[in-house]
C-alpha positions in Angstrom: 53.5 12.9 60.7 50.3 12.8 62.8 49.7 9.2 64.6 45.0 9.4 65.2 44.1 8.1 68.1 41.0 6.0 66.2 39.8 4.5 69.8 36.7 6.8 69.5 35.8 4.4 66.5 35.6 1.3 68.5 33.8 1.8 71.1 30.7 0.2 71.2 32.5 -3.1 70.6 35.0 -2.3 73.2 31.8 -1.8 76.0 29.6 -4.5 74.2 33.0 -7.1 74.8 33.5 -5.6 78.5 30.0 -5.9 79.3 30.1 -9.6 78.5 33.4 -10.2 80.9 32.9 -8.5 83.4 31.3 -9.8 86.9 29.0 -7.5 89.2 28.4 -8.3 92.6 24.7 -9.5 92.7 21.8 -6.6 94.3 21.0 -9.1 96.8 24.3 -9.3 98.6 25.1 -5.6 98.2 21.7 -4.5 100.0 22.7 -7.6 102.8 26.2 -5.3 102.8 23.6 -2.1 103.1 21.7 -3.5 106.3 24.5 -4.9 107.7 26.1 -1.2 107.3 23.4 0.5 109.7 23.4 -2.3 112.0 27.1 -1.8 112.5 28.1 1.8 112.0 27.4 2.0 116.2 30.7 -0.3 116.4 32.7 1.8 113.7 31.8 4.8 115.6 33.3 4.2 119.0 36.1 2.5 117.0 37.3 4.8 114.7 36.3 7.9 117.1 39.0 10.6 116.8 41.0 8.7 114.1 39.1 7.8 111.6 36.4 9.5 109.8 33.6 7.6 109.4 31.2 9.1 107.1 33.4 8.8 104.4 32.7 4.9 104.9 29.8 4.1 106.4 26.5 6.6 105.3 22.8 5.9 104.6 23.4 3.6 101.4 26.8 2.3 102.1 27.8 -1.0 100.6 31.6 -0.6 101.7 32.8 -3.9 103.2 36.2 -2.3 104.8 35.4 0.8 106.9 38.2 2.5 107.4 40.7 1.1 104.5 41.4 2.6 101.6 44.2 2.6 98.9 47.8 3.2 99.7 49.8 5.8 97.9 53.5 5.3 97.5 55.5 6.6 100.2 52.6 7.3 102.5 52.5 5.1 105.6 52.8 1.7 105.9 49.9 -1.3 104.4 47.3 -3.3 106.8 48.5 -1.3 109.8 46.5 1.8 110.6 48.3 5.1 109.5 47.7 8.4 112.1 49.2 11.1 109.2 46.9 9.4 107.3 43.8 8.5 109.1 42.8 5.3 107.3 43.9 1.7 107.7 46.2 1.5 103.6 46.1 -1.5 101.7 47.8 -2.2 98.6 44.9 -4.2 96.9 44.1 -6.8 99.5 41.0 -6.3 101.5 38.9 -6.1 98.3 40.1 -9.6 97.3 39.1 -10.7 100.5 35.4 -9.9 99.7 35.9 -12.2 96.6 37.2 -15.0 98.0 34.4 -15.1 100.8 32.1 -15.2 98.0 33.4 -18.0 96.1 34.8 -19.9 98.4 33.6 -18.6 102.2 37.6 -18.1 102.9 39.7 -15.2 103.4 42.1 -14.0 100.7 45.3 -16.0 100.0 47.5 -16.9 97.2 45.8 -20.7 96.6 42.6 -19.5 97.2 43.0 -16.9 94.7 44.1 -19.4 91.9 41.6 -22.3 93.0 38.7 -19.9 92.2 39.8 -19.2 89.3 40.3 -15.3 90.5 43.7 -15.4 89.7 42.8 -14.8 85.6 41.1 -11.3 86.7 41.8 -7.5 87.9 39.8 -5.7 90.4 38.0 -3.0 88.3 36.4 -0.2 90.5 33.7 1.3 88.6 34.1 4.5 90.9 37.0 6.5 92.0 38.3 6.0 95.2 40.7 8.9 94.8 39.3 12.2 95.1 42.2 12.8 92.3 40.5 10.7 90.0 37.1 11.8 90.0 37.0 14.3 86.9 34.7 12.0 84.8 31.7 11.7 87.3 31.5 15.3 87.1 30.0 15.8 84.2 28.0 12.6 84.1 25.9 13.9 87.4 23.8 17.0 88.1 24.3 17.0 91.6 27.6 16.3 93.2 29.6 17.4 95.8 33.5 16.4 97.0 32.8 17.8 100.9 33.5 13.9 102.0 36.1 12.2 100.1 35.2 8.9 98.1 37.6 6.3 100.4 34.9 3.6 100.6 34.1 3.1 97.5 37.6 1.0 97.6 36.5 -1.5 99.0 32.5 -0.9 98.0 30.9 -4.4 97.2 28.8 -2.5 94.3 32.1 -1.2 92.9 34.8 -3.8 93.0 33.9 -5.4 90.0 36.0 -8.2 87.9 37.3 -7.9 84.5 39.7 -10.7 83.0 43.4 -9.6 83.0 44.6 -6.8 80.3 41.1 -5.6 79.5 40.8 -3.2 82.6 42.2 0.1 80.8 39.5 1.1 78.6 37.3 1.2 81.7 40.1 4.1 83.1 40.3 5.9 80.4 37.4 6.4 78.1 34.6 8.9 79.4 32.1 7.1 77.3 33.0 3.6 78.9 33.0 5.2 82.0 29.4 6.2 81.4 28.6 2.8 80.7 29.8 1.6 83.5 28.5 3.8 85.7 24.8 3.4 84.1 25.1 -0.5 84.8 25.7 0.0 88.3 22.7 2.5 88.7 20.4 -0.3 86.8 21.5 -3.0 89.2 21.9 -0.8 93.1 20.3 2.6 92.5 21.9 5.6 93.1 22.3 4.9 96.8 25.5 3.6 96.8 27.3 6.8 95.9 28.1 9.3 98.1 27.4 12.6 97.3 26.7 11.4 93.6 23.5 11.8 92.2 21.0 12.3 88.9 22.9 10.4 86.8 22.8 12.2 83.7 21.4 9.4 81.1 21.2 12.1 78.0 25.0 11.3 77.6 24.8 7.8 77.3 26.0 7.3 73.7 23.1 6.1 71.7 23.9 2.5 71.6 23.9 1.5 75.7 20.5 -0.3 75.0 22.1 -3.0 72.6 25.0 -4.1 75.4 24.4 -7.8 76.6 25.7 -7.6 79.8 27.1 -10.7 82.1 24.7 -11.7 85.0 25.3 -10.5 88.1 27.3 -13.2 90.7 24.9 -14.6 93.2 26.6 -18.2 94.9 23.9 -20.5 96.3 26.1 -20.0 99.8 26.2 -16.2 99.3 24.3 -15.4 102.3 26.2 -17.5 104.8 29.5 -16.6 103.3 28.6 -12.9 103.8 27.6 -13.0 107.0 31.2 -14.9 107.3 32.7 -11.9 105.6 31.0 -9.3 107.9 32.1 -10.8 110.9 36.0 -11.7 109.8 35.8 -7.6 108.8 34.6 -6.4 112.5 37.1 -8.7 113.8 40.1 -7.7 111.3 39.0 -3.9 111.8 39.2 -3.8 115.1 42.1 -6.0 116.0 44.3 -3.1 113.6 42.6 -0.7 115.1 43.4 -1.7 118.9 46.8 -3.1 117.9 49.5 -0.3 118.4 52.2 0.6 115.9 55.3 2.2 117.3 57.2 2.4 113.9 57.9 5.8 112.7 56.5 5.0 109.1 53.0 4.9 110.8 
């Protein structure tokens, strides 16, 4: 016996019910993100210089938040401290919640904070890979793209952490055609300039039905700008006090 895999079937009305869920950072604060990005990348530089590469952060476009931070794997260094065989500060899932909880509610990211605003009902959904072992989809859904500079901001990329309530974030992982979606709604709201090393999004392989997806508005607080001006500063300030703090455990 044969058990079909009818997922194919469904979905339109999987994408049409994500699209509705689901919560974008608004344009305006990613292109604040963007300017702030030039503005700083001077800092970055002398901070990261030897240890950290920056380009795979910060680059003409960049909306990352967390230069320098990027997913841990198991058994790979230690979290929140900087990591040498690793070159990157690892974090388990934490600095991107602090770019939601700035938004909401102008605070870093803590367990009360995280329930108050309601956050606590969602998953982090990156629309892009952060893993350079994960990025098989985009490459047939682009007609230019190269993997010379591995994806690591997009982690914590304010374009691509988006928010999906808990137990719907699979379909989004694992369907191509979702995935498109996905990656067509971003491109609609940011442009391409986000992505590194991504571009010409190929729109002939959206399935025929994108146009009739109702999507949620992007999030835009009426405190957004003061609250990410807030967020910048707490991240030069975090950043660099990891950076300059030294770790003498052999997990490092």
């Amino acid at each position: 016996m044969h058990i079909e895999n009818r997922i194919v079937e469904f979905e339109p009305q999987i994408a049409r019910m994500l699209a509705a869920l689901c919560y974008h950072i608004h344009p305006d604060i990613v292109a604040y993100i963007q300017h702030a990005n030039l503005r700083d990348r001077p800092f970055f530089e002398e901070l990261f210089e030897g240890r950290i590469e920056i380009n795979s952060y910060l680059f003409d476009g960049s909306a990352c938040v967390f230069p320098g931070v990027r997913r841990y794997v198991s058994g790979r260094g230690r979290t929140r401290i900087y990591s040498p065989s690793e070159g990157a500060i690892l974090d388990s899932n934490e600095f991107p919640r602090h770019l939601w909880c700035f938004l909401l509610r102008g605070k870093t990211y803590g367990g009360l904070v995280w329930k108050d605003t309601g956050l606590a009902d969602f998953e982090l959904a990156h629309v892009f890979s952060h893993k350079p072992s994960e990025t098989q989809p985009e490459e047939g859904l682009f007609r230019e793209l190269s993997d010379d500079i591995p994806p690591f901001g997009n982690f914590t990329c304010a374009a691509n952490v988006t928010l999906l309530p808990k137990g719907t974030v699979r379909p989004t992982d694992n369907s191509v055609v979702i995935k498109s979606v996905f990656f067509k709604r971003h491109i609609d709201l940011y442009g391409e300039s986000t992505l590194r090393s991504r571009h010409a999004f190929r729109e002939d392989l959206l399935p025929v039905w994108y146009d009739a997806i109702n999507w949620n508005a992007p999030l835009l607080p009426t405190d957004w700008k003061e609250n990410t001006k807030n967020l910048l500063e707490y991240r030069s300030n975090k950043i660099a006090g990891i950076m300059t703090k030294r770790d003498t455990s052999r997990a490092a």
